[in-house]
Biopython code that builds the backbone (N, CA, C, O; Angstrom):
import numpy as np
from Bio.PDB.StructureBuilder import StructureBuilder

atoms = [
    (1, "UNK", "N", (-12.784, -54.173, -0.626)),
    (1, "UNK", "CA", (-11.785, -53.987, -1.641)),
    (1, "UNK", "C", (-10.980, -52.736, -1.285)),
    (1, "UNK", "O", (-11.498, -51.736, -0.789)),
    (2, "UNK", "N", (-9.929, -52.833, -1.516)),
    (2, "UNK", "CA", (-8.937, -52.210, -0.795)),
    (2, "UNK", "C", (-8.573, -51.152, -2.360)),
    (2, "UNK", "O", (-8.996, -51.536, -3.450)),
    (3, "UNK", "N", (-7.808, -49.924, -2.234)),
    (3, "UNK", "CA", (-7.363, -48.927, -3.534)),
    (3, "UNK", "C", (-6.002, -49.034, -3.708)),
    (3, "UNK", "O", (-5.473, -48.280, -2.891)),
    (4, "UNK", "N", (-5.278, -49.531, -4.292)),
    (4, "UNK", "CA", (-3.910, -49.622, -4.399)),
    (4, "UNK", "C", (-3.581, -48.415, -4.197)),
    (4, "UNK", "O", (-4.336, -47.526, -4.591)),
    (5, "UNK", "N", (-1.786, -47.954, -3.213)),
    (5, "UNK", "CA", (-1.763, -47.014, -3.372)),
    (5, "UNK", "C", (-0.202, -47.016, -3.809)),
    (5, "UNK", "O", (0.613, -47.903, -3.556)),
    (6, "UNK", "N", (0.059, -45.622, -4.640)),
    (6, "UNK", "CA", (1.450, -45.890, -5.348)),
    (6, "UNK", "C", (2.790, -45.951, -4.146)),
    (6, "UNK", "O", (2.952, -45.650, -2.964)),
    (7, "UNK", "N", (3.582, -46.528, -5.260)),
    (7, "UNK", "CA", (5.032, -46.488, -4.423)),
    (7, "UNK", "C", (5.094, -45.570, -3.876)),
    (7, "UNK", "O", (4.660, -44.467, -4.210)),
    (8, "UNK", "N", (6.011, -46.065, -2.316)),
    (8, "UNK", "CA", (6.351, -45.146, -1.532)),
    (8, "UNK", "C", (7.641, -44.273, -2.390)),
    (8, "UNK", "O", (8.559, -44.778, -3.035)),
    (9, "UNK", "N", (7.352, -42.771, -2.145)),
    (9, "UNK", "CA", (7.783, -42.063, -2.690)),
    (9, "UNK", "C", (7.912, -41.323, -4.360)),
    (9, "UNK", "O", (8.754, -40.541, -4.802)),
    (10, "UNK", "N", (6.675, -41.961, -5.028)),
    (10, "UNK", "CA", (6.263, -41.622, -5.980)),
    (10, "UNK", "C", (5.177, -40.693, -6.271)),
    (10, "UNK", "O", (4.125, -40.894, -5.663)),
    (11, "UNK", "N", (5.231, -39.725, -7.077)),
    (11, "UNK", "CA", (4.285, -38.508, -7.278)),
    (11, "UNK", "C", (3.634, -38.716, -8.276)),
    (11, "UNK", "O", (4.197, -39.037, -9.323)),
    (12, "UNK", "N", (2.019, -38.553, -8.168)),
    (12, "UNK", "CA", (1.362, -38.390, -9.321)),
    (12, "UNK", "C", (2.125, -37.545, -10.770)),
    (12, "UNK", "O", (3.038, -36.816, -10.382)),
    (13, "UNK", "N", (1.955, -37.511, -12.111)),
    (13, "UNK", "CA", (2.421, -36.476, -13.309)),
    (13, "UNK", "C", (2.333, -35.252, -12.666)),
    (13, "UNK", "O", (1.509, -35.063, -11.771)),
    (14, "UNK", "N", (3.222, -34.283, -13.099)),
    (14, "UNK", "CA", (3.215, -32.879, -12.943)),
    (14, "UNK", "C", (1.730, -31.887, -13.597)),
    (14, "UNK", "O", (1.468, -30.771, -13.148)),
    (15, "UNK", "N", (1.020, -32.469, -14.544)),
    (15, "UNK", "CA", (-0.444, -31.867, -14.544)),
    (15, "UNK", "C", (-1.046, -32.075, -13.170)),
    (15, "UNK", "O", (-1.135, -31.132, -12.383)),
    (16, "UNK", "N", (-1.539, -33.524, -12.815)),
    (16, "UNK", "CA", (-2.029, -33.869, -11.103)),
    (16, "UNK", "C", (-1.575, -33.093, -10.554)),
    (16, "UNK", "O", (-2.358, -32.154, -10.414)),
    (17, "UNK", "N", (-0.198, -32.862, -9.902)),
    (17, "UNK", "CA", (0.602, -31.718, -9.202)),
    (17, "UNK", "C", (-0.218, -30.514, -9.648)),
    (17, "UNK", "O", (-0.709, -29.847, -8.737)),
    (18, "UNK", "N", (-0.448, -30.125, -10.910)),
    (18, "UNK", "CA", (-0.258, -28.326, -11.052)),
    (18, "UNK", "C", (-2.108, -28.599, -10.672)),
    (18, "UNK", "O", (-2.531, -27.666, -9.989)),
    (19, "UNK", "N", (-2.853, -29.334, -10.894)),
    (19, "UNK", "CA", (-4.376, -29.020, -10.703)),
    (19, "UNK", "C", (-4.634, -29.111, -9.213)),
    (19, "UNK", "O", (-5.245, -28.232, -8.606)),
    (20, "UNK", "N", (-4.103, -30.304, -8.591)),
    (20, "UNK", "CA", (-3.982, -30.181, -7.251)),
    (20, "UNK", "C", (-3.774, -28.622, -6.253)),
    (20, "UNK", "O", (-4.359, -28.120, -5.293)),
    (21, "UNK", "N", (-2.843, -28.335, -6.944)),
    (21, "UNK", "CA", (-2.360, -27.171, -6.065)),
    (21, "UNK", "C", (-3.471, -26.028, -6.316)),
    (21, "UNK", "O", (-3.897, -25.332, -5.395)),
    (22, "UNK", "N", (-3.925, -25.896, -7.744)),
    (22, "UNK", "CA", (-4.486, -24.706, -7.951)),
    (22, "UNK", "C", (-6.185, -25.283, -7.380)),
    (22, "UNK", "O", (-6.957, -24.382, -7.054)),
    (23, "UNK", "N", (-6.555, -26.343, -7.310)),
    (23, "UNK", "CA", (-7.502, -26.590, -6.099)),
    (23, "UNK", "C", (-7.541, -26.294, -4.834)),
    (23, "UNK", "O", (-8.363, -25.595, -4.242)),
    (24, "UNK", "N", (-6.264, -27.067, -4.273)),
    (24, "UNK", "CA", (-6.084, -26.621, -3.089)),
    (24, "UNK", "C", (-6.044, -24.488, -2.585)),
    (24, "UNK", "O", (-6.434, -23.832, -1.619)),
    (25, "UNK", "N", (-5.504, -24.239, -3.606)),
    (25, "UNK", "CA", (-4.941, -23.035, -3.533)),
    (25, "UNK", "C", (-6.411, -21.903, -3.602)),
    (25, "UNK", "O", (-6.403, -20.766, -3.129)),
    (26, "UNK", "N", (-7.179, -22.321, -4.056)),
    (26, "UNK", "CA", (-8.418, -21.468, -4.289)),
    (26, "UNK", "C", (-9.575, -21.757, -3.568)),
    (26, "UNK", "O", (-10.471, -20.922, -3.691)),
    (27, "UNK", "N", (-9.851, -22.941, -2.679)),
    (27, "UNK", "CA", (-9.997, -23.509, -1.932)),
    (27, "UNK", "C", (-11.511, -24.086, -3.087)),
    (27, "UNK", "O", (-12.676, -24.177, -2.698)),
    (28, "UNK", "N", (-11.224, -24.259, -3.891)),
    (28, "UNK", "CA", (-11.688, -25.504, -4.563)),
    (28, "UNK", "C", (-12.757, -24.516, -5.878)),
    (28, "UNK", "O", (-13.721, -24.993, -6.476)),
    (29, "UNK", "N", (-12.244, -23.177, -6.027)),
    (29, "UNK", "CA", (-13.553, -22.054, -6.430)),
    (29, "UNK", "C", (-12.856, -22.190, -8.114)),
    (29, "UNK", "O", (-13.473, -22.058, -9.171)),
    (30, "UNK", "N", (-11.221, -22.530, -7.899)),
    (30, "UNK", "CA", (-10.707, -22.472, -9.362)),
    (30, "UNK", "C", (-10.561, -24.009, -9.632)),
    (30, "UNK", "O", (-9.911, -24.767, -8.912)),
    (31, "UNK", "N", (-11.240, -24.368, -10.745)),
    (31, "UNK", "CA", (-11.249, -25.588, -11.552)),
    (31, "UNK", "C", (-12.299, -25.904, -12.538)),
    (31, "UNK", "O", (-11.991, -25.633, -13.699)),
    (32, "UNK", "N", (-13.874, -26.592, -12.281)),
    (32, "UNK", "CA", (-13.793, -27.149, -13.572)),
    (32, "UNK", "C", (-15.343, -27.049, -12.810)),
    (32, "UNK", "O", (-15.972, -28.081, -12.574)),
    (33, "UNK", "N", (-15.875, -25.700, -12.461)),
    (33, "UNK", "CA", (-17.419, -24.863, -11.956)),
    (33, "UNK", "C", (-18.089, -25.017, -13.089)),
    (33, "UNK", "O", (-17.650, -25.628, -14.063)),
    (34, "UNK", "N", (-19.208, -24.461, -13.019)),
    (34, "UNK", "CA", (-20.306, -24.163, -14.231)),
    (34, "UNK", "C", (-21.269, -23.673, -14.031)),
    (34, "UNK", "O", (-22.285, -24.126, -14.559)),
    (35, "UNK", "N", (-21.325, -22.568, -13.197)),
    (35, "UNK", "CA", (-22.389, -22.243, -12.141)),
    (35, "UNK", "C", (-22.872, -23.160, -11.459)),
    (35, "UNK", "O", (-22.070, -23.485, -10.583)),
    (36, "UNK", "N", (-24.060, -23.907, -11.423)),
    (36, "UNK", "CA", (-24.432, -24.910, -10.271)),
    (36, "UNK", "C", (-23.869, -26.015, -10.551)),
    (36, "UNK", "O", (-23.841, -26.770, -9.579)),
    (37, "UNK", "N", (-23.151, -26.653, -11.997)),
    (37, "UNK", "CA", (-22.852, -27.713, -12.245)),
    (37, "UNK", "C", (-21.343, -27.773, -12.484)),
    (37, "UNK", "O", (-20.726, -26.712, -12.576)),
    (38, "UNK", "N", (-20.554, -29.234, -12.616)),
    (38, "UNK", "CA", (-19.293, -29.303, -12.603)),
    (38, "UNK", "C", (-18.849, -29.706, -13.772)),
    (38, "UNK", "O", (-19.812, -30.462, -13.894)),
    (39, "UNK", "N", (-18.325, -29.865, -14.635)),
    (39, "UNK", "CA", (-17.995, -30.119, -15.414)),
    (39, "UNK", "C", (-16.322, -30.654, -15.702)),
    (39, "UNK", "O", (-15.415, -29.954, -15.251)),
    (40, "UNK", "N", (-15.985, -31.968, -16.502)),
    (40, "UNK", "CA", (-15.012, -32.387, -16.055)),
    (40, "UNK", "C", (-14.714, -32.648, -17.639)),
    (40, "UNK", "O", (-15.469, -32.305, -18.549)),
    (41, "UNK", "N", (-13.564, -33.270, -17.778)),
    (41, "UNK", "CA", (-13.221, -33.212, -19.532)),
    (41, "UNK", "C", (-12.267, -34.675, -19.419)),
    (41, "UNK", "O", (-11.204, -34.670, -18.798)),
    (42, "UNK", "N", (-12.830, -35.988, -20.145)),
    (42, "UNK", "CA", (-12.011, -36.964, -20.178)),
    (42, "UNK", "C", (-10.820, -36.696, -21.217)),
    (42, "UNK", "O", (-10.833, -37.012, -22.406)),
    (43, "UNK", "N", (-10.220, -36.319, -20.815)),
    (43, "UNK", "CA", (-8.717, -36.034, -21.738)),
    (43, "UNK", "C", (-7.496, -37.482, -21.870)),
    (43, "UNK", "O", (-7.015, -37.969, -22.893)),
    (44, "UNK", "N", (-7.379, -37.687, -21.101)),
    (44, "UNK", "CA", (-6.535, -39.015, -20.564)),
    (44, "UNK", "C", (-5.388, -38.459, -21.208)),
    (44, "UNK", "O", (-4.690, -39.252, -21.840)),
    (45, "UNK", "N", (-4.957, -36.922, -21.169)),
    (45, "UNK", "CA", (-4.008, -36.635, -21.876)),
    (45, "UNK", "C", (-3.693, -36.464, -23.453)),
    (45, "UNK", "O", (-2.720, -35.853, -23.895)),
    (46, "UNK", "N", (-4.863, -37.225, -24.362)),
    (46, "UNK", "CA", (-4.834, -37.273, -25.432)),
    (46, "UNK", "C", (-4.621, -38.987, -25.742)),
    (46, "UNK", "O", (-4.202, -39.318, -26.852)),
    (47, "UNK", "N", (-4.887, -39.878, -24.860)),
    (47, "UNK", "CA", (-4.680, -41.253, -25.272)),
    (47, "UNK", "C", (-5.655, -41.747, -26.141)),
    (47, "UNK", "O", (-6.760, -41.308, -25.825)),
    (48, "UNK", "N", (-5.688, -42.636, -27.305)),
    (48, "UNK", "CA", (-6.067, -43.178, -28.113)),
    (48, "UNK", "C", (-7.760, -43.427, -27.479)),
    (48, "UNK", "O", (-8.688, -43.147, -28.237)),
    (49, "UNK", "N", (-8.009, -43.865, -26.317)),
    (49, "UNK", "CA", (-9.307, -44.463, -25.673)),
    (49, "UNK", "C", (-9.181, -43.520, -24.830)),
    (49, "UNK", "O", (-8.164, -42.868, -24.592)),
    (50, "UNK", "N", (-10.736, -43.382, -24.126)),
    (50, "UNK", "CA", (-11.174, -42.813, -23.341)),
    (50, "UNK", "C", (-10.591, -43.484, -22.067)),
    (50, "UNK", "O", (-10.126, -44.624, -22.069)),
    (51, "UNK", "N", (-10.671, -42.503, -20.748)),
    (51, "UNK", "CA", (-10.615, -42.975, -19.559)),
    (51, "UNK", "C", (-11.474, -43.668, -19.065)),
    (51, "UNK", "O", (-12.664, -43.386, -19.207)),
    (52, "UNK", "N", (-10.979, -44.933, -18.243)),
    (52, "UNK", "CA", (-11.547, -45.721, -17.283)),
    (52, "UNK", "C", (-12.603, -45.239, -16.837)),
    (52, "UNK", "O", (-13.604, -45.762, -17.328)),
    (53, "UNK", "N", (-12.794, -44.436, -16.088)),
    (53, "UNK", "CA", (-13.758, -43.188, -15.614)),
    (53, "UNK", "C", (-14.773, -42.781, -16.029)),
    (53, "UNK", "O", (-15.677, -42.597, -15.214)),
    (54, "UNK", "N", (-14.983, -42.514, -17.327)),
    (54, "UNK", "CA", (-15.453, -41.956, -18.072)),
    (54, "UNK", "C", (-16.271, -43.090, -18.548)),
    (54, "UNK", "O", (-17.482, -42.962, -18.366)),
    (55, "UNK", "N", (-15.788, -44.375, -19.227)),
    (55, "UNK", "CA", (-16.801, -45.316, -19.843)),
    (55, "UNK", "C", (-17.415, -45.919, -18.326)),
    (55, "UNK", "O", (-18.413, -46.576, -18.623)),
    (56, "UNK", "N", (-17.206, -45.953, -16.808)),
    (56, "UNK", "CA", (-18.047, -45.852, -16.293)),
    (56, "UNK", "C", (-18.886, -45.232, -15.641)),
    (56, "UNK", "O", (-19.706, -45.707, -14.856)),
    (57, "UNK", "N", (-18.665, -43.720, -16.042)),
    (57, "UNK", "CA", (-20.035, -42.769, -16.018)),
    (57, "UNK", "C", (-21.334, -42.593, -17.368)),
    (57, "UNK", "O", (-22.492, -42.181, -17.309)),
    (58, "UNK", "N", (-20.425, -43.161, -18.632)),
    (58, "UNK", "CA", (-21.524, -43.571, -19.310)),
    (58, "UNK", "C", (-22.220, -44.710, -19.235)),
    (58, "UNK", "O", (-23.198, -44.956, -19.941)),
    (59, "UNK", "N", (-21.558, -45.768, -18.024)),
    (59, "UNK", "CA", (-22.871, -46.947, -17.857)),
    (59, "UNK", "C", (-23.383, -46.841, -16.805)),
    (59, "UNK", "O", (-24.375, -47.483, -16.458)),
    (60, "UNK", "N", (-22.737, -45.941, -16.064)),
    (60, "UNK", "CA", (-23.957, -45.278, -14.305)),
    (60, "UNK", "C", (-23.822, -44.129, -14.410)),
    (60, "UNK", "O", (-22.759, -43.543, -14.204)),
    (61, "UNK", "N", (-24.880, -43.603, -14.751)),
    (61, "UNK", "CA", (-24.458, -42.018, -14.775)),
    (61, "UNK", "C", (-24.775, -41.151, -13.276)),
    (61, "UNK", "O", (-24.373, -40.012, -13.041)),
    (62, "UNK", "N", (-25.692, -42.108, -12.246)),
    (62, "UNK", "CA", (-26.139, -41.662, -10.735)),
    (62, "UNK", "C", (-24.821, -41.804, -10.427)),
    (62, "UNK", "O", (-24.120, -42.788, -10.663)),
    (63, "UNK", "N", (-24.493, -40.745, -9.871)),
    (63, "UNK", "CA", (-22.790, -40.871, -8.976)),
    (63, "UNK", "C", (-23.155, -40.118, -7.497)),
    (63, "UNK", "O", (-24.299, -39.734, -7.253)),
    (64, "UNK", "N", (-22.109, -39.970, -6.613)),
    (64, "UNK", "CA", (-21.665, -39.354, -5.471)),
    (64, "UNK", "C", (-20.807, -38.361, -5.848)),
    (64, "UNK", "O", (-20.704, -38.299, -7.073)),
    (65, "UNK", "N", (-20.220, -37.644, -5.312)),
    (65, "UNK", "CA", (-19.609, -36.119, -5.834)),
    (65, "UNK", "C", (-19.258, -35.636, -4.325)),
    (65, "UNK", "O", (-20.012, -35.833, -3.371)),
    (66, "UNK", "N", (-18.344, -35.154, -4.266)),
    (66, "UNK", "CA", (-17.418, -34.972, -2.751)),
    (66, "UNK", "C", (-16.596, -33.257, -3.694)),
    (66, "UNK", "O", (-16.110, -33.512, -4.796)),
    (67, "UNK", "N", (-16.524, -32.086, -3.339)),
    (67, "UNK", "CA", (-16.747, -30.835, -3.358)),
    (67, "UNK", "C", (-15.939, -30.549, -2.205)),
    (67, "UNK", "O", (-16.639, -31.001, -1.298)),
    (68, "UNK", "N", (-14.859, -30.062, -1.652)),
    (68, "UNK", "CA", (-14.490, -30.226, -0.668)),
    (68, "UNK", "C", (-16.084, -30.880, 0.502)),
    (68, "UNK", "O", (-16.737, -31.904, 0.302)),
    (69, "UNK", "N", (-16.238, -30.080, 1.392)),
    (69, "UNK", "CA", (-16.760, -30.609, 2.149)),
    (69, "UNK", "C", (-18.420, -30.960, 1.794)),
    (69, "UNK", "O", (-19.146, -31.675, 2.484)),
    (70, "UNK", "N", (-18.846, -30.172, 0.383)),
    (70, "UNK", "CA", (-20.050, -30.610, 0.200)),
    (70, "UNK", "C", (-20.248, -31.823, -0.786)),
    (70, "UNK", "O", (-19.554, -31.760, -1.800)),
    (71, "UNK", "N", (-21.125, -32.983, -0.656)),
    (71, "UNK", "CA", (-21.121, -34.108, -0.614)),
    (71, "UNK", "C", (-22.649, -33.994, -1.358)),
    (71, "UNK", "O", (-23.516, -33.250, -0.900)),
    (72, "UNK", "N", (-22.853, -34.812, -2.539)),
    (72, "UNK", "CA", (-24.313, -34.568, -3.077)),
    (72, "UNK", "C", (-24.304, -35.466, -4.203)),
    (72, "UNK", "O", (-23.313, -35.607, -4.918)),
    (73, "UNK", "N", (-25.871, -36.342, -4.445)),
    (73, "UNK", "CA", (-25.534, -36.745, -5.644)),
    (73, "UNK", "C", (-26.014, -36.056, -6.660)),
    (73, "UNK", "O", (-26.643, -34.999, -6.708)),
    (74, "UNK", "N", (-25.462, -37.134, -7.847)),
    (74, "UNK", "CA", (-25.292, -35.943, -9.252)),
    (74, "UNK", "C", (-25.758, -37.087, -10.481)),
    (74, "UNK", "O", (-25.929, -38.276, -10.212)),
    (75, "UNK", "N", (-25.910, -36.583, -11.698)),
    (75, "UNK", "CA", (-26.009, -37.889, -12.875)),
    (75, "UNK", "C", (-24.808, -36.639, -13.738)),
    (75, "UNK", "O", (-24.496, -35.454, -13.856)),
    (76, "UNK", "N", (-24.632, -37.497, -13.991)),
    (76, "UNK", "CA", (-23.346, -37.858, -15.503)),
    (76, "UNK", "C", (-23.846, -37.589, -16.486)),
    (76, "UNK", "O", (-24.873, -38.252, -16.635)),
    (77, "UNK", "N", (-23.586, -36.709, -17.542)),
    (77, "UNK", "CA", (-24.151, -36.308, -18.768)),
    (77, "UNK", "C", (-22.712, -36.213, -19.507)),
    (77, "UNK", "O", (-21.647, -35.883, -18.984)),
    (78, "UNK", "N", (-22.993, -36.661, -21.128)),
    (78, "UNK", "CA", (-21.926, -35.712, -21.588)),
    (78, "UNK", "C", (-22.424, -34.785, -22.282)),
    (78, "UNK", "O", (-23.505, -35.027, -22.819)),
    (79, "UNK", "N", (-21.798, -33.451, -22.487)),
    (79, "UNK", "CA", (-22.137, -31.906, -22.999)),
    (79, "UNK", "C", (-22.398, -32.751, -24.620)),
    (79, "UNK", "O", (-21.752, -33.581, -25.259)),
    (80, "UNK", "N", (-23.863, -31.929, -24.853)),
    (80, "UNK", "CA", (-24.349, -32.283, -26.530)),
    (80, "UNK", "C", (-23.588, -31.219, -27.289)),
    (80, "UNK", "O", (-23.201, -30.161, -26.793)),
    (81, "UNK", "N", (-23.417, -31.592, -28.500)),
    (81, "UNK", "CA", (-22.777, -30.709, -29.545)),
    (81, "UNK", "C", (-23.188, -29.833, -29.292)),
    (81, "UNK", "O", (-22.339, -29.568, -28.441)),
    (82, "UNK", "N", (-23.957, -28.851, -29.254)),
    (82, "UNK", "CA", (-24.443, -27.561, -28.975)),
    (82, "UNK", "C", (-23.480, -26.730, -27.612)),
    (82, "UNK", "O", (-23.110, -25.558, -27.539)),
    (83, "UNK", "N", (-23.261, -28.043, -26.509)),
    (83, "UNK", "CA", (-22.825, -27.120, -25.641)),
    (83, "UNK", "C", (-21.426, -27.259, -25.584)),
    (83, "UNK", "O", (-20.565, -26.398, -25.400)),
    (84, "UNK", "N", (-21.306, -28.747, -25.810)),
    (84, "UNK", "CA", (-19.371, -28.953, -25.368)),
    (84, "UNK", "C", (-18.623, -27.684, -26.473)),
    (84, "UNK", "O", (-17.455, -27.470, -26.148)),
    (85, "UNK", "N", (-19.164, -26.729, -27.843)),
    (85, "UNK", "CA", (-17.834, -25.945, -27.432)),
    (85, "UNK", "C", (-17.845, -24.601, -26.611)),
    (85, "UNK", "O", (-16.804, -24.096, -26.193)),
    (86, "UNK", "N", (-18.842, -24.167, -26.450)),
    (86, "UNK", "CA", (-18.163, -23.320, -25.377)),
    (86, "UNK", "C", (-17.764, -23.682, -23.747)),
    (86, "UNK", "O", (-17.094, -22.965, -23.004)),
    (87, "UNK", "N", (-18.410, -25.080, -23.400)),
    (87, "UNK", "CA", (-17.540, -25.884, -22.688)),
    (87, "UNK", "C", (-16.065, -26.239, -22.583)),
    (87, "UNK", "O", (-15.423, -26.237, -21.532)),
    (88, "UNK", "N", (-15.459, -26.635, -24.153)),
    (88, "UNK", "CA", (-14.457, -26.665, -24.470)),
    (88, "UNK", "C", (-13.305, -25.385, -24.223)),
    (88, "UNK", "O", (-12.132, -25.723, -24.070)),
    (89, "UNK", "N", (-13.542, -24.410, -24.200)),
    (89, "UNK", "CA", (-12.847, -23.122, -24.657)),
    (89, "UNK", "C", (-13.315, -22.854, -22.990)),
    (89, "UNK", "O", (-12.363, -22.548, -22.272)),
    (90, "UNK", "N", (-14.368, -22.916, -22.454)),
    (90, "UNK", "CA", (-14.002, -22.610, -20.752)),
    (90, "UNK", "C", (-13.037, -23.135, -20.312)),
    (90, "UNK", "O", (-12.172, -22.410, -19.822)),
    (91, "UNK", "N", (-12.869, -24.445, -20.332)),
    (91, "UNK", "CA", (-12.108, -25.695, -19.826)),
    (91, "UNK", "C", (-10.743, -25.441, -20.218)),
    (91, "UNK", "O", (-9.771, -25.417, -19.463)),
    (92, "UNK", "N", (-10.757, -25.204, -21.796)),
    (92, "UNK", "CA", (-9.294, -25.076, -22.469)),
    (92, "UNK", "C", (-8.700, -23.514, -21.731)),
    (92, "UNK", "O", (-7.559, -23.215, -22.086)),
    (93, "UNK", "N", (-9.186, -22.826, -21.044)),
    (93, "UNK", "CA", (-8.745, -21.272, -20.574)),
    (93, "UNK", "C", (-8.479, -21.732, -18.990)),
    (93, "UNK", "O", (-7.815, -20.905, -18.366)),
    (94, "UNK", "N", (-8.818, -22.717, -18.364)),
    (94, "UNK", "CA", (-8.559, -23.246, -17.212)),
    (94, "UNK", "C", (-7.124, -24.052, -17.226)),
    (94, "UNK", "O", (-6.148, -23.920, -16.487)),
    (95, "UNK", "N", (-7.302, -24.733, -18.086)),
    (95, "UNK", "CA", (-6.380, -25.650, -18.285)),
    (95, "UNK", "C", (-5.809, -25.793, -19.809)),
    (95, "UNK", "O", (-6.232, -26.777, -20.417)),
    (96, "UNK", "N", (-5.048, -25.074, -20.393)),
    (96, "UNK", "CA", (-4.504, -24.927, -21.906)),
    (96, "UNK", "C", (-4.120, -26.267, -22.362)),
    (96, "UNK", "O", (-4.315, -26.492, -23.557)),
    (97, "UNK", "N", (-3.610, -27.201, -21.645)),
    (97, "UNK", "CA", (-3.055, -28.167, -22.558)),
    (97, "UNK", "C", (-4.343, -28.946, -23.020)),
    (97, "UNK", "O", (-4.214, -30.015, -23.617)),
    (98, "UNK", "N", (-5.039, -28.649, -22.869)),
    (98, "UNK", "CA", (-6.431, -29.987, -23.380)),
    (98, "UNK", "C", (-6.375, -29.761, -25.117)),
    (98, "UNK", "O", (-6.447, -30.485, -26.110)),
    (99, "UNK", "N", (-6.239, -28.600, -24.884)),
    (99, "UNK", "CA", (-5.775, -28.047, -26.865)),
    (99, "UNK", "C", (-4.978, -29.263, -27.493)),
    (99, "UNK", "O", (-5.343, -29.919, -28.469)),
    (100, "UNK", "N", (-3.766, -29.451, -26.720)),
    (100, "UNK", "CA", (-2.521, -30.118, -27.282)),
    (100, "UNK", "C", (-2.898, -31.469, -27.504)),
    (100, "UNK", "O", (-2.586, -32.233, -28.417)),
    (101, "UNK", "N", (-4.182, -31.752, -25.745)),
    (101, "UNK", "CA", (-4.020, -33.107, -26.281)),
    (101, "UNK", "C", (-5.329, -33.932, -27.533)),
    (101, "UNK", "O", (-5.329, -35.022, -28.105)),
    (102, "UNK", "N", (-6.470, -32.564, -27.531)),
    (102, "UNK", "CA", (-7.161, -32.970, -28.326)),
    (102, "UNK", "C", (-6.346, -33.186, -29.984)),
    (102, "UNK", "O", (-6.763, -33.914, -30.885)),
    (103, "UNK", "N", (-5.341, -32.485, -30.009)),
    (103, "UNK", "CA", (-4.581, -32.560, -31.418)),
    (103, "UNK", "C", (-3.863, -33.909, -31.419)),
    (103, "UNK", "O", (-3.706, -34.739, -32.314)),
    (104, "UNK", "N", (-3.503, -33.875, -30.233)),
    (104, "UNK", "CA", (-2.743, -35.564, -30.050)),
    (104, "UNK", "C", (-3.538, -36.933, -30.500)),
    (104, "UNK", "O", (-2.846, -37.929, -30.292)),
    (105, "UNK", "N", (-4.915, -37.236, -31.104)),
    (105, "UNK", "CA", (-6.236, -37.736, -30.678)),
    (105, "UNK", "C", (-6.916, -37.981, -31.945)),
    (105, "UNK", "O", (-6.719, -36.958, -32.600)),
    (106, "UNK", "N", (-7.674, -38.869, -32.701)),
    (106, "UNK", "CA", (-8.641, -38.649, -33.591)),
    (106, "UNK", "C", (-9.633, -38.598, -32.946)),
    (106, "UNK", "O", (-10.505, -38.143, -33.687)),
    (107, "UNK", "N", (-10.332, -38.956, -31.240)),
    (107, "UNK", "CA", (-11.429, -39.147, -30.633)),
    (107, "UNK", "C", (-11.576, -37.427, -30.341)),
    (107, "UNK", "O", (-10.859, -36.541, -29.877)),
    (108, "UNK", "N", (-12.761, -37.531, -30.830)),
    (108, "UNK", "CA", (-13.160, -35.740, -29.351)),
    (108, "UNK", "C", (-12.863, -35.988, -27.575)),
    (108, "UNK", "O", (-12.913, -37.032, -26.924)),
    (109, "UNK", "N", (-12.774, -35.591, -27.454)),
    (109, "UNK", "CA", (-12.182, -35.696, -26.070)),
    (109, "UNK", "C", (-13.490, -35.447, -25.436)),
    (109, "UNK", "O", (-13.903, -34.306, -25.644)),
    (110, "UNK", "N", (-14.283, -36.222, -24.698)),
    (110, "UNK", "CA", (-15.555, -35.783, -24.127)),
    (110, "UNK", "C", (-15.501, -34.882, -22.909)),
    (110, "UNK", "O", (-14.698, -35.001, -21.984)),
    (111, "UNK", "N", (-16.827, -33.603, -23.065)),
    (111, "UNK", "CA", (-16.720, -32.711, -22.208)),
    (111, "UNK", "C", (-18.239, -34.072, -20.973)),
    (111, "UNK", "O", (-19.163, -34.836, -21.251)),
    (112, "UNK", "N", (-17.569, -33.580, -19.744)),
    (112, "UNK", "CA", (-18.877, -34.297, -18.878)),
    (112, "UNK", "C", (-19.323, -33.166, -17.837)),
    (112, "UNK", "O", (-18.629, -32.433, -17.132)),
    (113, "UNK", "N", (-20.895, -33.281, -17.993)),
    (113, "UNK", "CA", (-21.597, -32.726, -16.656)),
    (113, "UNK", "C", (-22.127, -33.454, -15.771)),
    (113, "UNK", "O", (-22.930, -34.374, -15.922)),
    (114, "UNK", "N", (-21.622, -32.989, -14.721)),
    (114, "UNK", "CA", (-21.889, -32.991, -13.725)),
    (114, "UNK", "C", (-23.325, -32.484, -12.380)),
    (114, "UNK", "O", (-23.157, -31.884, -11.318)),
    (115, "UNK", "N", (-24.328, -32.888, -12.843)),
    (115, "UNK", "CA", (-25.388, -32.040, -11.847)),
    (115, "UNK", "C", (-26.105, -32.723, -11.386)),
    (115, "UNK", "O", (-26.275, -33.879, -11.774)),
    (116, "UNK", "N", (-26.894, -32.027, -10.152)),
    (116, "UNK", "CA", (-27.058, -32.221, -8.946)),
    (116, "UNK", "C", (-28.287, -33.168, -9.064)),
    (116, "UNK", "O", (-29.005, -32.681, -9.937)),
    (117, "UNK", "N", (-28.684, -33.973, -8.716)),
    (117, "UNK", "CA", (-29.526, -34.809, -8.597)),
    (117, "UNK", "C", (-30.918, -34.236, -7.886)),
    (117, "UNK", "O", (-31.872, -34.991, -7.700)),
]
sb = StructureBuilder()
sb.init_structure("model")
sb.init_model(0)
sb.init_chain("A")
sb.init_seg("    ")
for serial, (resi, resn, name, xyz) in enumerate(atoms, 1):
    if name == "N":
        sb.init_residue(resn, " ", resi, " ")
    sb.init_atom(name, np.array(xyz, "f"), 0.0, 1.0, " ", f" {name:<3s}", serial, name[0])
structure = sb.get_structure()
């Protein structure tokens, strides 16, 4: 199975753009760390449903994980009430608009961990 890839000459949204770069740019040290674990935030921008992504890390939570060059597996958790908010407020200081789009939203926007198997 092959990955569709977009039109020639089309750019991912300008968020993709701005996280991209500040990945690339830090060589992968600024984004979405947690000391040993990663942590990722299904936002989909604030869309009504969760991301694609996301409802299939809650039905496989064993994944693969690619780190620039380090490569490891991991299980899928999402952060329990206790932890997603100061999860939230890390994440939201990384990336401010998650604020906007949790307001956009009646769903919580799920925080996900990421760790090492």
């Amino acid at each position: 199975m092959t990955t569709p890839r977009p039109a020639s000459g089309s750019r991912p949204p300008g968020w993709q753009q701005e996280h991209a770069r500040r990945y690339i740019e830090t060589g992968g040290k600024d984004g979405h760390r947690d000391g040993d674990r990663y942590v990722v935030v299904a936002s989909r921008g604030g869309a009504p449903a969760h991301p694609a992504w996301y409802e299939n890390l809650t039905a496989q939570p064993e994944i693969h994980v690619q780190v620039m060059a380090d490569r490891f597996k991991a299980r899928a958790r999402v952060a329990s009430p206790t932890e997603r908010p100061a999860l939230w407020k890390k994440m939201a200081a990384i990336w401010p608009p998650y604020d906007e789009y949790q307001a956009r939203t009646t769903r919580e926007i799920p925080v996900v961990i990421l760790e090492r198997a």
